[in-house]
C-alpha positions in Angstrom: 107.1 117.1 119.4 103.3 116.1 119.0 102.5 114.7 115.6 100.0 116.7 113.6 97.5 115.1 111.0 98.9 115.8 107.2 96.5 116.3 104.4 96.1 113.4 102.3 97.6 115.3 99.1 100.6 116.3 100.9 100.7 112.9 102.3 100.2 111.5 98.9 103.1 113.8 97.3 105.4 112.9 100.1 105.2 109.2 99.4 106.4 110.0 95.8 109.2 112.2 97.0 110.4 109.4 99.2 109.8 106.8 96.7 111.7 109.0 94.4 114.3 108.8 96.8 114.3 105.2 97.8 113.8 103.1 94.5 116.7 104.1 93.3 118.8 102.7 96.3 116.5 100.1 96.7 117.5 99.0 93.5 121.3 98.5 94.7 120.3 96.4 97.1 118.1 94.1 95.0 120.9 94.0 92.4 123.7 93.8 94.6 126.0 90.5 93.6 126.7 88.9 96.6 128.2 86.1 95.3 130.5 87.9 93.3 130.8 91.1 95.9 134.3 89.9 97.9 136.1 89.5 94.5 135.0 92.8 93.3 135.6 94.9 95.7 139.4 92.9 96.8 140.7 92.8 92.9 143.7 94.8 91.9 142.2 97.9 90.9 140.0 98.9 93.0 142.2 98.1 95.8 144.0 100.7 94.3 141.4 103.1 93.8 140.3 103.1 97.3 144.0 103.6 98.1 144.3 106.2 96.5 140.6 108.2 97.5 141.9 107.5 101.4 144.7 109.5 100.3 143.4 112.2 98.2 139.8 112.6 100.4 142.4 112.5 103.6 144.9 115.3 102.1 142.0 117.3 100.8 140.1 117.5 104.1 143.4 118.6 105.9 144.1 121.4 103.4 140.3 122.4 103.7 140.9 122.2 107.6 144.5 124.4 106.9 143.1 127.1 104.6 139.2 126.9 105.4 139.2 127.8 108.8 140.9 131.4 108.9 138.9 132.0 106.2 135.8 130.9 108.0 137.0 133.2 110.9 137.8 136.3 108.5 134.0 135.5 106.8 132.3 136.0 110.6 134.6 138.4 112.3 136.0 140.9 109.4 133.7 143.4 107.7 135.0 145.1 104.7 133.9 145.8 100.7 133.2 143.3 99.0 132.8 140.6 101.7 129.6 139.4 100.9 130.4 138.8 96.8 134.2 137.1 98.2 131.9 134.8 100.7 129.4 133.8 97.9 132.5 133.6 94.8 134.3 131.2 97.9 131.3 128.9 98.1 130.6 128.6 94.6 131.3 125.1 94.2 128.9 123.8 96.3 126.6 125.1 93.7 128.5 124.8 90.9 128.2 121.9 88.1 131.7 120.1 89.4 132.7 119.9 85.5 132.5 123.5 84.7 134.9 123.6 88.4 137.2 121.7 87.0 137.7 123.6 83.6 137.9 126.6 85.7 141.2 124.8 87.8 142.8 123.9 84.2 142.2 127.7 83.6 144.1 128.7 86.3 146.5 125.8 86.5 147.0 123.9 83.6 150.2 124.2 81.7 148.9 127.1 79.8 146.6 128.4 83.0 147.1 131.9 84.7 149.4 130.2 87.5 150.0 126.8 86.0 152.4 128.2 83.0 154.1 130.3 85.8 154.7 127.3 87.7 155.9 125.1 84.7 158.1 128.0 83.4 159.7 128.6 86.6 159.9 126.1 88.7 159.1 122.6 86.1 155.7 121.7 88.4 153.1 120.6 86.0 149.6 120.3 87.9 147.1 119.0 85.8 146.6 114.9 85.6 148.5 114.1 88.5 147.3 112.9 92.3 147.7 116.7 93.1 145.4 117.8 90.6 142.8 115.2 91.8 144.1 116.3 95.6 143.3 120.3 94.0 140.1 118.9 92.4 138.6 117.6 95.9 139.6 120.1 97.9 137.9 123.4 95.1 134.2 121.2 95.8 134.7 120.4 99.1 136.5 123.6 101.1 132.8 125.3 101.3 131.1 122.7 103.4 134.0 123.4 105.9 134.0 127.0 105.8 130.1 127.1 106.4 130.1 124.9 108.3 132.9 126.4 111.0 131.7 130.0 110.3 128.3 128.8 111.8 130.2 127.7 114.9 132.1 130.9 115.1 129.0 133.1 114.6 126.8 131.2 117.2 129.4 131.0 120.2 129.8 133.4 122.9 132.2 135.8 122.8 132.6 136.9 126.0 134.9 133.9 126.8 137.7 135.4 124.3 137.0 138.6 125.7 138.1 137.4 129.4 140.8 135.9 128.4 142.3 139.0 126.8 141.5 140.8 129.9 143.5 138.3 131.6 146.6 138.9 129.7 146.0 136.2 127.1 147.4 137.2 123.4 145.9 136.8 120.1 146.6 132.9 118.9 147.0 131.7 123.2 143.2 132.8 122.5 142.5 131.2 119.3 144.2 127.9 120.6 142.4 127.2 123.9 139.7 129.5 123.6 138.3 130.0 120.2 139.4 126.7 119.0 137.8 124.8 121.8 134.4 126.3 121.5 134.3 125.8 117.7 135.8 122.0 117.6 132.0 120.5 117.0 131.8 122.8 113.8 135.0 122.0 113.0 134.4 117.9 113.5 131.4 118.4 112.1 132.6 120.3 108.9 135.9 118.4 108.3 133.8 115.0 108.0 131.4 116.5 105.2 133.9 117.8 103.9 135.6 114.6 103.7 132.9 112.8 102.7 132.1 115.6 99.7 135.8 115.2 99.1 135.9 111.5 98.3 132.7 111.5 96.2 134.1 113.9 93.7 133.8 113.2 90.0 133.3 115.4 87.8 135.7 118.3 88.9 138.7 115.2 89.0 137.9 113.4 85.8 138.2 117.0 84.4 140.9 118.2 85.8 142.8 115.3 87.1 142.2 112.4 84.1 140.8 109.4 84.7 144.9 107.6 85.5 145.2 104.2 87.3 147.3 104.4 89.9 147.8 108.0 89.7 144.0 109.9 89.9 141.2 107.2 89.4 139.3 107.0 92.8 136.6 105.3 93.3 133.5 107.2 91.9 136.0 107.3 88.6 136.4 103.5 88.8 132.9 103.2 89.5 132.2 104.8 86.2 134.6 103.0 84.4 133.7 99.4 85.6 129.5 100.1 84.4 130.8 99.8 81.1 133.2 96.6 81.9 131.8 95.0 85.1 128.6 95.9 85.9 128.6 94.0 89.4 131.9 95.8 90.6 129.8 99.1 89.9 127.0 98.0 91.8 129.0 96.8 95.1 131.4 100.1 95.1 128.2 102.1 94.6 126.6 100.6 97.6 130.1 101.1 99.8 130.1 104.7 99.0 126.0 104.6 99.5 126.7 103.2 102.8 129.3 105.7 103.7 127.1 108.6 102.7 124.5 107.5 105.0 126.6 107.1 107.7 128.3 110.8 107.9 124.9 111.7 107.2 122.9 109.7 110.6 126.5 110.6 112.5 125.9 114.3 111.6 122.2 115.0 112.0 121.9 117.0 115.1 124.3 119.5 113.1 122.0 120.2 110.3 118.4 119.6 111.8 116.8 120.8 114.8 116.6 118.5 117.4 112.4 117.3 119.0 
């Protein structure tokens, strides 16, 4: 694409957005402690805390993966009532401040939530601050990116490959499975890694819903936060990990959200 002259105001404007942008992570780099970095990021606790945001980012992205992606399909094939108010209620959190999301989960399962005191009366399961609450936590802010991202897919590809292979005597899920699947596994790639990432950059949802336990539901943004206060340099170096992270779902998944020269 041919470059076209920008007005100096605009050009002006842009360099502030930019700057707005890059000072801040500029300033990670500048105050990153390199001498102290290795023993910061290998003590004890944060060993532990990456531990345990592997785990809960991991289990997260495969229950988004489990539950997101009929629901991506029912969003861009079924048309009934109500779809478009279900569709924007579903992808809420994306918008939503993640604290408010994770009152709203000890509403509904906290010991004295609309499910949770049915699950603790009947059964003895108690939810909230345990790894499954921060599991429940990742998964309430993260699901939408998948589900977008896959109903995109789904919308986009052509349908006339399903409809062959019905005509060829192919049922409903051989369809889904080498058909449907198939055609939609960029989307799917591409939604299960933001949604991973989202998943294991979650705060505010998990501190609220999950607690803040070591060993149990601090992952790293939550140790992040706690070490500012403590040890300023082990906030810094986790900071730039996840930074680095970020940047690298986000340069691996370009062509999937821009259009490409």
């Amino acid at each position: 694409m041919r470059s076209e002259p920008i007005p100096r105001p605009f050009a002006l404007l842009a360099v502030l957005a930019a700057a707005l942008f890059l000072l801040p992570l500029a300033g990670l780099l500048v105050r990153f402690p390199w001498a102290e970095a290795v023993g910061a990021l290998t003590s004890p606790e944060i060993l532990t805390a990456a531990g345990l945001s592997l785990v809960t980012s991991l289990s997260a992205t495969a229950l988004s993966i489990l539950l997101g992606v009929p629901l991506a399909m029912v969003y861009a094939r079924a048309q009934f009532p109500g779809l478009r108010v279900v569709r924007a209620l579903t992808t809420l959190p994306m918008v939503l401040p993640p604290v408010v999301g994770g009152v709203a989960l000890l509403v509904a399962f906290g010991r004295r939530g609309i499910v949770g005191q049915f699950l603790d009366s009947s059964f003895g399961i108690r939810i909230p601050f345990t790894t499954t609450a921060a599991v429940l936590a990742a998964t309430f802010v993260a699901m939408p990116f998948l589900v977008l991202t896959v109903e995109a897919g789904l919308r986009s590809m052509d349908r006339r490959y399903e409809e062959a292979a019905r005509s060829l005597g192919a049922g409903r899920w051989m369809v889904f499975r080498r058909v449907t699947l198939p055609l939609v596994a960029p989307s799917l790639y591409a939604g299960a890694v933001l949604c991973w990432a989202r998943a294991l950059g979650e705060f505010g949802a998990t501190i609220t819903f999950a607690g803040n336990v070591p060993g149990s539901t601090q992952t790293l943004p939550l140790a992040v936060y706690l070490a500012l206060e403590t040890r300023p340099e082990a906030a810094i170096a986790l900071s730039l990990v996840l930074l680095l992270l970020s940047l690298v779902v986000l340069v691996a998944l370009r062509d999937r959200y821009l259009p490409t020269s």
